[in-house]
GUMARVEX-612883 format. One record per residue (C-alpha): residue number from 1; residue in three letters; x, y, z. Coordinates in Angstrom, 3 decimals. Example, Ala and Ser with C-alpha at 12.3 -4.5 7.8 and 13.67 -1.06 7.14 Angstrom:
resi, resn, px, py, pz
1, ALA, 12.300, -4.500, 7.800
2, SER, 13.670, -1.060, 7.140
***
This chain:
resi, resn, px, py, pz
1, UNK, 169.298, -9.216, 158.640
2, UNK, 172.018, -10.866, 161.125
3, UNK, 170.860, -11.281, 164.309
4, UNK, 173.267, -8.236, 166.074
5, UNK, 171.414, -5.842, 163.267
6, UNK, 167.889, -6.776, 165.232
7, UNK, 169.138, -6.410, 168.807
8, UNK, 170.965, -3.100, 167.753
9, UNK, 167.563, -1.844, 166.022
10, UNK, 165.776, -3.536, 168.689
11, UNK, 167.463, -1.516, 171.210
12, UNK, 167.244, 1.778, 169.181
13, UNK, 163.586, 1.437, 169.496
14, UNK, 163.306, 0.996, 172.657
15, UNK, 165.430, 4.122, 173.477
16, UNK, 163.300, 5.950, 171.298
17, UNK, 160.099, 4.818, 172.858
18, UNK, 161.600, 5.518, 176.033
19, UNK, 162.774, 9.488, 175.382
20, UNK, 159.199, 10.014, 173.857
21, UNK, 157.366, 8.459, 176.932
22, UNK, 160.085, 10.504, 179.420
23, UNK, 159.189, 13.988, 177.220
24, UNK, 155.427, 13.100, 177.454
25, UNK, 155.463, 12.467, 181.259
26, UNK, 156.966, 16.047, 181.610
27, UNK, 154.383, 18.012, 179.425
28, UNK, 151.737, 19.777, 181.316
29, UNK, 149.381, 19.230, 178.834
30, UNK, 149.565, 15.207, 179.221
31, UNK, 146.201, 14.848, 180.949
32, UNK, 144.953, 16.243, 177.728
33, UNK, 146.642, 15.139, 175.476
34, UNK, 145.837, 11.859, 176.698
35, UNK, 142.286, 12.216, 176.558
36, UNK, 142.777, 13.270, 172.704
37, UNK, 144.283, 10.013, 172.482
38, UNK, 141.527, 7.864, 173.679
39, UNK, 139.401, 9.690, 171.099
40, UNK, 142.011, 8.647, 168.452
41, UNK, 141.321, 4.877, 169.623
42, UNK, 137.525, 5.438, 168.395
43, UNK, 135.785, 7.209, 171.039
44, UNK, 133.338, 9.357, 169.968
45, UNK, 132.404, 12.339, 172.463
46, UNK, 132.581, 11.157, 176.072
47, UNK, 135.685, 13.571, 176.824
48, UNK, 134.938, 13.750, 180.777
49, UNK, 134.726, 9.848, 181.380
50, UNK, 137.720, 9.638, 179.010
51, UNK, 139.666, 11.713, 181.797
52, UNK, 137.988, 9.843, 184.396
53, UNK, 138.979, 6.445, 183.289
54, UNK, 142.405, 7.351, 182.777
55, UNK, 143.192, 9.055, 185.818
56, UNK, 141.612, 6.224, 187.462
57, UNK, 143.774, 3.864, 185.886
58, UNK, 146.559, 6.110, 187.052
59, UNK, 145.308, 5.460, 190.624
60, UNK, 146.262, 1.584, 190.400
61, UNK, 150.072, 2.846, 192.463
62, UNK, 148.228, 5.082, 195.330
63, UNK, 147.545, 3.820, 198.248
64, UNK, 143.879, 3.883, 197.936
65, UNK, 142.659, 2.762, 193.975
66, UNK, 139.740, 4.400, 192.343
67, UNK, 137.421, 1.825, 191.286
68, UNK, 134.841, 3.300, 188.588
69, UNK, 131.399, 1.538, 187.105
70, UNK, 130.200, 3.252, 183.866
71, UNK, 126.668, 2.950, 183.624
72, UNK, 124.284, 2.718, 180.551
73, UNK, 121.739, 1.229, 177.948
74, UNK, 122.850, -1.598, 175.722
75, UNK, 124.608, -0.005, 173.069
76, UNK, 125.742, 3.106, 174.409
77, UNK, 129.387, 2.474, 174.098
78, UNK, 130.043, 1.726, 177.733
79, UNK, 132.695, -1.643, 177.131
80, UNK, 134.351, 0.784, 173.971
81, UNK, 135.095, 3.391, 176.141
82, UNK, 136.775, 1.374, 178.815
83, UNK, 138.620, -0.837, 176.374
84, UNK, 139.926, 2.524, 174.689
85, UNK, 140.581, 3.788, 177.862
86, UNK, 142.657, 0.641, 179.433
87, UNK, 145.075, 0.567, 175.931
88, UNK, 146.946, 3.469, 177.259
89, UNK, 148.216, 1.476, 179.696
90, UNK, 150.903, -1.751, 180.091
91, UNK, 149.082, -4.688, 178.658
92, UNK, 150.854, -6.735, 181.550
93, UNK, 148.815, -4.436, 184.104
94, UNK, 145.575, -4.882, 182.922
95, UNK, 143.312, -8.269, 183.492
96, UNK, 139.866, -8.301, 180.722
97, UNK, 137.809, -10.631, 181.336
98, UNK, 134.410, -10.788, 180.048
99, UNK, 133.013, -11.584, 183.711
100, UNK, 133.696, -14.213, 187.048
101, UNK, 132.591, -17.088, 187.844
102, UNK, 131.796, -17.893, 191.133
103, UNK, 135.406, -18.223, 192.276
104, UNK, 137.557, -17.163, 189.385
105, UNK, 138.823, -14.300, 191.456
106, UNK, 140.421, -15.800, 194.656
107, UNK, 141.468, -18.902, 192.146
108, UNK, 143.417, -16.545, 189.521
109, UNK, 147.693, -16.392, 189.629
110, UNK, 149.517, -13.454, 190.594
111, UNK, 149.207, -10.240, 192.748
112, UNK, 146.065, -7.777, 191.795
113, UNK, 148.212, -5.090, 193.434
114, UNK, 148.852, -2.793, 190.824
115, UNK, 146.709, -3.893, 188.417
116, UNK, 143.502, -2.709, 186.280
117, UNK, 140.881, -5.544, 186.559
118, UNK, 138.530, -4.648, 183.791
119, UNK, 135.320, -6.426, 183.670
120, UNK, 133.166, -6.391, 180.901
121, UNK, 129.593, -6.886, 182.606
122, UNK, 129.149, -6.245, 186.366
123, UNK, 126.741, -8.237, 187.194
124, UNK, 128.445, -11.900, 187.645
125, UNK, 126.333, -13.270, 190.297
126, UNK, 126.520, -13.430, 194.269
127, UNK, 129.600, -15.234, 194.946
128, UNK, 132.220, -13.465, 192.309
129, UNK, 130.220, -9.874, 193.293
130, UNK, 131.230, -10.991, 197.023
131, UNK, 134.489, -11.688, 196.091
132, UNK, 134.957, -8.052, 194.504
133, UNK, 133.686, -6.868, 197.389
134, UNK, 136.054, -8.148, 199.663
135, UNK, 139.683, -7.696, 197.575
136, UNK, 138.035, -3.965, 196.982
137, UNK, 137.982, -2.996, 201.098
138, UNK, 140.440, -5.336, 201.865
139, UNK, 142.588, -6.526, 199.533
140, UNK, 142.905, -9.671, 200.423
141, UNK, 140.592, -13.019, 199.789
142, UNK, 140.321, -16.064, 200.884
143, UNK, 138.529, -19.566, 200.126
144, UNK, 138.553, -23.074, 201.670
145, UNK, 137.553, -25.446, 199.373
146, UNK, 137.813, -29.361, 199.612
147, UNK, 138.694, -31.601, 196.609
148, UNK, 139.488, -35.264, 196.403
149, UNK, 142.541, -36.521, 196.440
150, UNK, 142.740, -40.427, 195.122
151, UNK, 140.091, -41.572, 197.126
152, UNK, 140.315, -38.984, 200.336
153, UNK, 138.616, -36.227, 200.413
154, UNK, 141.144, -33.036, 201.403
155, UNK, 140.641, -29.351, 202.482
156, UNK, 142.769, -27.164, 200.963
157, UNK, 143.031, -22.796, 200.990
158, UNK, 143.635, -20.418, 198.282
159, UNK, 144.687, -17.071, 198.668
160, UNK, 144.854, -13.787, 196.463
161, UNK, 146.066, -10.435, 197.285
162, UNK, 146.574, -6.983, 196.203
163, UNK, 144.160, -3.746, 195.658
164, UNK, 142.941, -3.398, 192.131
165, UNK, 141.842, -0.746, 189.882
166, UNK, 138.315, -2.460, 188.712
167, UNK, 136.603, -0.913, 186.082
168, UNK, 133.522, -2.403, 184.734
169, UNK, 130.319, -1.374, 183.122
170, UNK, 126.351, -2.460, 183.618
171, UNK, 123.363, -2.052, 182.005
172, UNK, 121.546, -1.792, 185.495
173, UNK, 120.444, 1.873, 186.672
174, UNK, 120.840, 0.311, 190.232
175, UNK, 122.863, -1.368, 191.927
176, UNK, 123.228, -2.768, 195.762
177, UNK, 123.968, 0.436, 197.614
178, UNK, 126.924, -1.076, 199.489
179, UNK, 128.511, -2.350, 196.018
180, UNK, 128.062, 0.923, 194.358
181, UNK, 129.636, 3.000, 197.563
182, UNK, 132.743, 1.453, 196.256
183, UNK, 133.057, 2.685, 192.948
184, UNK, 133.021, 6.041, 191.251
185, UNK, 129.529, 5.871, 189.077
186, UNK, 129.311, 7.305, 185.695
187, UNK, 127.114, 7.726, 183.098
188, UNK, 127.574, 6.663, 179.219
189, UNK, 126.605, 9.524, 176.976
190, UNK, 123.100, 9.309, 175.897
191, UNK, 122.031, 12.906, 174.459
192, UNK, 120.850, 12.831, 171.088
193, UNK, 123.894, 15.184, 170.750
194, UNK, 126.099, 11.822, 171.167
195, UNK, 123.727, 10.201, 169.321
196, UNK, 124.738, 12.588, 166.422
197, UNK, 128.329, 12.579, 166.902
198, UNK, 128.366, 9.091, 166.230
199, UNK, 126.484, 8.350, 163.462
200, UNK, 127.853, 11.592, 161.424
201, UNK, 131.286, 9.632, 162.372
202, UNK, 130.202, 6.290, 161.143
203, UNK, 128.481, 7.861, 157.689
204, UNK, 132.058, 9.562, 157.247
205, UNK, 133.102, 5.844, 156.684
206, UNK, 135.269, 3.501, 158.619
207, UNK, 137.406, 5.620, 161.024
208, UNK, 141.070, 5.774, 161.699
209, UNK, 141.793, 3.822, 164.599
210, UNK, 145.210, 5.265, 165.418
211, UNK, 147.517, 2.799, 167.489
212, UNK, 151.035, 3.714, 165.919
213, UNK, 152.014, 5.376, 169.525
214, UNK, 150.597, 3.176, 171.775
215, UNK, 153.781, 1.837, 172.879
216, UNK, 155.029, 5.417, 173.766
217, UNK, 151.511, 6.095, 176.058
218, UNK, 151.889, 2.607, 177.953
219, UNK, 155.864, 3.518, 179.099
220, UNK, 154.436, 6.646, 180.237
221, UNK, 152.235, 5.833, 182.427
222, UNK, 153.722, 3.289, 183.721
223, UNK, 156.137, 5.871, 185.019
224, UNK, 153.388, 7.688, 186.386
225, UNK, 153.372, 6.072, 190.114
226, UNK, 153.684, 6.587, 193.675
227, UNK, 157.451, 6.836, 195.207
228, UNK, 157.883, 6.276, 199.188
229, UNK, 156.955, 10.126, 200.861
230, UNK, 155.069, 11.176, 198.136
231, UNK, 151.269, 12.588, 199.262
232, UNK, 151.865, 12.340, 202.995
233, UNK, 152.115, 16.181, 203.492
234, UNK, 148.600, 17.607, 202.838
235, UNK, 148.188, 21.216, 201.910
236, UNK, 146.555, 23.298, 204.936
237, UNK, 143.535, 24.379, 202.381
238, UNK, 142.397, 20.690, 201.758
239, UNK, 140.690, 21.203, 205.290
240, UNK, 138.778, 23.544, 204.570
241, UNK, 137.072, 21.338, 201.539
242, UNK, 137.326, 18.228, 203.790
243, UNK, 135.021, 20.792, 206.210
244, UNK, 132.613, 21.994, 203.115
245, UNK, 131.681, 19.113, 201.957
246, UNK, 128.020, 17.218, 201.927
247, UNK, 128.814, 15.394, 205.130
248, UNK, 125.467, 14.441, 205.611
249, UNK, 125.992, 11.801, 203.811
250, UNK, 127.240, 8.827, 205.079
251, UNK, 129.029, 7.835, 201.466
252, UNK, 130.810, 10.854, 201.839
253, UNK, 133.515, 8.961, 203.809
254, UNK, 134.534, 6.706, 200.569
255, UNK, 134.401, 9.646, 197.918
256, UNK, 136.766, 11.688, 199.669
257, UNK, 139.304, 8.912, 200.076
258, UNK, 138.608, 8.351, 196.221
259, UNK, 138.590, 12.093, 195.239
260, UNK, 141.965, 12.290, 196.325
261, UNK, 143.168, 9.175, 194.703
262, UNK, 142.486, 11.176, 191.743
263, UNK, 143.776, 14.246, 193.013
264, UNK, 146.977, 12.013, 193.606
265, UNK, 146.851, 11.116, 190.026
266, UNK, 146.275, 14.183, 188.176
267, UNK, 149.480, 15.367, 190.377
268, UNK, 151.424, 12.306, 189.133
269, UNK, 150.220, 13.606, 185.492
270, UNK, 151.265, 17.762, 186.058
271, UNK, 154.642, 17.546, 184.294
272, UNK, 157.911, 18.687, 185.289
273, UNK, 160.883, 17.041, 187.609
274, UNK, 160.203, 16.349, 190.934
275, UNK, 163.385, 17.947, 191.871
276, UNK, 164.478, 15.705, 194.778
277, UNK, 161.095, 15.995, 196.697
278, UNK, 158.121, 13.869, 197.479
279, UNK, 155.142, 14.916, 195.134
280, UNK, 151.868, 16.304, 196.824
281, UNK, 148.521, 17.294, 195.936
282, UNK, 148.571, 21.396, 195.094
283, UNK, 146.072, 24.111, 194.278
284, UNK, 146.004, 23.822, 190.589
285, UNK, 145.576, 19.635, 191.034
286, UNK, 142.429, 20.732, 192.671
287, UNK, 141.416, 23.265, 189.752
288, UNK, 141.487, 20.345, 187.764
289, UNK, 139.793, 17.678, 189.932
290, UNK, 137.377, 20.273, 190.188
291, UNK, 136.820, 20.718, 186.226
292, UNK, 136.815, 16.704, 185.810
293, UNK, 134.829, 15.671, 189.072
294, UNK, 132.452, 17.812, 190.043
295, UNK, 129.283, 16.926, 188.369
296, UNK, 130.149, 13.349, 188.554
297, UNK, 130.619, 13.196, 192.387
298, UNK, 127.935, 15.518, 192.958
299, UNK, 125.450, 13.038, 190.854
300, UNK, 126.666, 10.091, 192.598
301, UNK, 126.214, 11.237, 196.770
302, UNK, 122.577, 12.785, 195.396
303, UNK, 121.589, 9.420, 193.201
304, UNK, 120.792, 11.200, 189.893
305, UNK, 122.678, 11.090, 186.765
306, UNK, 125.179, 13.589, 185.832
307, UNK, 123.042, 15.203, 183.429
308, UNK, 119.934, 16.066, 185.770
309, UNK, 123.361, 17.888, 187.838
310, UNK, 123.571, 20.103, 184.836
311, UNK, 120.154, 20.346, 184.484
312, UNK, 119.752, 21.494, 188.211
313, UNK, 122.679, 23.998, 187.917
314, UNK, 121.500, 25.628, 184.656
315, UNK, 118.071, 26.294, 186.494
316, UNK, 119.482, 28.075, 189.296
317, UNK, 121.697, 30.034, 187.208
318, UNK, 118.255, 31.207, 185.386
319, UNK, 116.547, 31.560, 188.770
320, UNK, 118.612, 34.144, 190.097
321, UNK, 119.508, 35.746, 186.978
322, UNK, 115.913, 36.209, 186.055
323, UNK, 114.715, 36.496, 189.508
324, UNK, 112.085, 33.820, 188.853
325, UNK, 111.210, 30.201, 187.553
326, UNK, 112.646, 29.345, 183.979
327, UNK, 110.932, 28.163, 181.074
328, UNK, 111.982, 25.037, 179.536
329, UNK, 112.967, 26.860, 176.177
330, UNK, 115.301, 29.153, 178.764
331, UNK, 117.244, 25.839, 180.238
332, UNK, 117.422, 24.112, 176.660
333, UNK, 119.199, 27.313, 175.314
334, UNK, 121.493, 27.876, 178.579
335, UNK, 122.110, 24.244, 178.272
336, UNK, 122.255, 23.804, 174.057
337, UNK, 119.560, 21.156, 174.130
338, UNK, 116.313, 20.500, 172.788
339, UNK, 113.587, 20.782, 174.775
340, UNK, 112.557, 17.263, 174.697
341, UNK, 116.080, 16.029, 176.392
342, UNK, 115.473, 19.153, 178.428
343, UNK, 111.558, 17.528, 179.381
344, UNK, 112.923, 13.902, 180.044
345, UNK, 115.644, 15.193, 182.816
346, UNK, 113.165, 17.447, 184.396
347, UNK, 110.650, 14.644, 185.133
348, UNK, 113.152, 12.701, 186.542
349, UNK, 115.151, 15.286, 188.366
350, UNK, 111.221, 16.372, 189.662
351, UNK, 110.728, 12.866, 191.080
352, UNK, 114.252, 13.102, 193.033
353, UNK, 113.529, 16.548, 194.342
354, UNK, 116.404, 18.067, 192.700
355, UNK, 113.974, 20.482, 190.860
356, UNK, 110.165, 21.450, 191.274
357, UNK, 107.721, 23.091, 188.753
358, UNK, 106.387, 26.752, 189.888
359, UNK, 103.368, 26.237, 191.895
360, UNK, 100.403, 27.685, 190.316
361, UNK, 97.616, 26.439, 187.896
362, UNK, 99.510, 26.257, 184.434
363, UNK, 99.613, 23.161, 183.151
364, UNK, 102.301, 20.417, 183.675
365, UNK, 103.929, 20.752, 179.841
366, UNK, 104.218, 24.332, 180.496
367, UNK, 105.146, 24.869, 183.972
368, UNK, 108.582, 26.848, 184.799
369, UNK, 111.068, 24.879, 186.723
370, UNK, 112.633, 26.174, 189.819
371, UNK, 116.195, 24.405, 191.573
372, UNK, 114.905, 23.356, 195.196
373, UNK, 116.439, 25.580, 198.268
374, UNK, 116.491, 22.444, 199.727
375, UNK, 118.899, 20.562, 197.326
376, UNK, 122.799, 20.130, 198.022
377, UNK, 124.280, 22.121, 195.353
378, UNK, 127.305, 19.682, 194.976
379, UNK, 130.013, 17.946, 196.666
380, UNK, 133.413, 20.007, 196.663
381, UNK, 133.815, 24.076, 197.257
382, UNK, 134.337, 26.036, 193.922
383, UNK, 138.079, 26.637, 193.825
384, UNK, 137.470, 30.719, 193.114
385, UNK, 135.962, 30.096, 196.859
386, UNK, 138.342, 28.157, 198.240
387, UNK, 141.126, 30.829, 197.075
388, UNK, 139.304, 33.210, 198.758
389, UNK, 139.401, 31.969, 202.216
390, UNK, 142.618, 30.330, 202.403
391, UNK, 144.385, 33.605, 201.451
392, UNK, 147.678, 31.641, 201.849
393, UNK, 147.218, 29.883, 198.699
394, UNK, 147.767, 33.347, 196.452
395, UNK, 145.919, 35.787, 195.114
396, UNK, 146.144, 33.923, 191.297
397, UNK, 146.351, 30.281, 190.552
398, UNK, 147.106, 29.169, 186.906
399, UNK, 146.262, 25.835, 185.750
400, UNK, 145.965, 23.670, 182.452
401, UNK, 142.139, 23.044, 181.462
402, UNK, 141.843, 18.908, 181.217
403, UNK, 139.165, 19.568, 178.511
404, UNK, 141.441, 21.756, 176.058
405, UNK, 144.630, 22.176, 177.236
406, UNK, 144.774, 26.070, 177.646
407, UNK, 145.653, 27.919, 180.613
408, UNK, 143.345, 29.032, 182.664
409, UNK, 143.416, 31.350, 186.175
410, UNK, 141.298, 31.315, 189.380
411, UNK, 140.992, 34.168, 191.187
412, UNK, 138.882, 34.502, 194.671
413, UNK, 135.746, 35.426, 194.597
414, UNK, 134.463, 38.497, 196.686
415, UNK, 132.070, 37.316, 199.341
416, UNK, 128.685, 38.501, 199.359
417, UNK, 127.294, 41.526, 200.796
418, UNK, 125.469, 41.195, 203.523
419, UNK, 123.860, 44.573, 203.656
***
């Protein structure tokens, strides 16, 4: 083939790629359909830290990044999801590397701004975690180092800038308080409903990893960023969740700011033109932020993990339906879970004082559980309720579900009676 044949089919793909990825960054249903995707690069289950991941990827153009840690045992697919995740994007805007060394990060070339520094294991030791620390709040770094020159010793500084996504994972349930305040935490699947998924995958044989439109996703979202104007007019409602949420809480202060970083994104990912005008966050961007982020910010500002949030919610669902304490049979059939998984969360969620057993004399393995009074339900306002008293918004909001790409409505609740 002569070399004009190459460059003509050269450029033929290229303008194909390039309609696709235009037609996929104006379908409604891209959040979702990009979350199928990641499961089409070999992720089993894990469909809301799929969406997290991405959209926080997304974040890398907003003025504030979302950094996000995923959490988990060894061998709970924590690195697979993240390197699933990170393929949907430009390979020349994501950094891997399997950790830092002490300076590695102020010594590295090029900007960070814009980028997706994906780190394989957390923990790195003092200096590089210092390091992260610093390009995260500020970004910006600096070192003085000396080094000799002939015989003459010399002083020299190095300097590296720009605000990064950083994704990374640990094996750690804890980490320094003031490290963790600056990522979003997450938890790898561990239910023995996971556990399921994934071997019934692997004794199906080998899976399809499916990369042929890879090329298509990575255009797209790298057409998904921030313009000058866009997100500097804030809807009057977002107030009036600013005002509702936990803000006893002192983290509170860096989870909004990263809550609507996503916001920002999932509005970057809504489909259609922008018709001339800055984008900014609307009511059905919050639907979905809702639908997405909920449980996970509301298990990060109370320390649990997500699932003792689910567990919490299910028994105060059963407490006020059934005007009493639940039995664990009730919660593992509101929930779908066997008791046992239903048993390991309540001890833990016991010990936090998210939950308490029934006072009384039964004994422990049969005590009902009751949610506390004392517990903070979550972290944002339910949308039905925040439709309800910002009766500017409309009386029906339609959105696409992030989780299966239907339509759904909100409509306000009606406020309770207090007769």
């Amino acid at each position: 083939m002569s070399r004009e044949r190459r460059k003509v089919r050269s450029g033929e793909q290229e303008s194909n790629i390039e309609g696709k990825a235009l037609q996929l960054t104006k379908d409604p249903q891209l959040l979702y359909k990009a979350g199928q995707k990641v499961g089409r690069l070999g992720v089993v289950g894990e469909e809301r830290n799929r969406l997290v991941l991405i959209l926080a990827g997304i974040t890398r153009t907003t003025s504030q990044p979302a950094s996000v840690l995923v959490k988990g045992e060894t061998s709970s697919g924590k690195t697979t999801l993240v390197k699933a995740s990170v393929k949907l994007f430009p390979p020349a805007s994501v950094i891997e590397r399997a950790g830092l060394s002490g300076k590695a990060l102020v010594h590295g070339e090029g900007s960070l701004a814009q980028k997706i520094l994906f780190l394989n294991e957390y923990r790195c030791g003092k200096d590089s975690q210092l390091l992260l620390r610093l390009i995260q709040s500020d970004g910006a770094i600096k070192h003085e180092f000396t080094t000799l020159r002939g015989v003459e010793r010399v002083t020299q500084l190095v300097e590296r800038v720009g605000l990064p996504v950083v994704m990374t994972t640990t094996t750690d349930p804890k980490v320094y308080p003031d490290d963790e305040t600056r990522f979003l935490s997450v938890w790898a699947d561990e239910s023995a409903k996971q556990n399921l998924a994934i071997v019934v995958a692997r004794a199906a044989g080998p899976g399809m990893i499916d990369e042929r439109d890879l090329p298509v996703w990575q255009r797209a979202t790298s057409l998904l960023k921030c313009q000058d104007g866009d997100f500097r007019s804030p809807p009057s409602w977002i107030r009036y969740v600013a005002e509702n949420l936990p803000l006893a809480k002192v983290r509170v202060r860096r989870d909004w700011d990263r809550f609507l970083s996503f916001c920002s994104a999932i509005a970057l990912c809504r489909g259609g033109k922008r018709l001339g005008r800055p984008l900014d966050i609307t009511f059905p961007d919050y639907c979905v932020a809702y639908r997405i982020f909920e449980p996970v910010f509301a298990s990060t500002i109370r320390g649990v993990r997500t699932q003792e949030v689910d567990l919490s919610n299910a028994v105060a669902k059963l407490n006020t339906r059934l005007r009493r304490a639940a039995t664990v049979q009730e919660v593992a059939d509101e929930l779908g879970w066997k008791e046992s998984l239903v048993y390991k969360y309540a001890k833990n969620a016991v010990q936090r004082r998210v939950l308490e057993y029934e006072p009384g004399a039964r004994e422990k393995n049969v005590k009902r559980l009751m949610a506390r009074l004392d517990a903070n339900e979550g972290f944002l306002p339910k949308p039905a309720v925040v439709l309800r008293e910002n009766p500017e918004i409309g009386k029906e909001v339609e959105y696409v579900d992030p989780f299966t790409g239907q339509a759904m409505f909100i409509t306000p609740t009606k406020r309770a009676s207090t007769a």
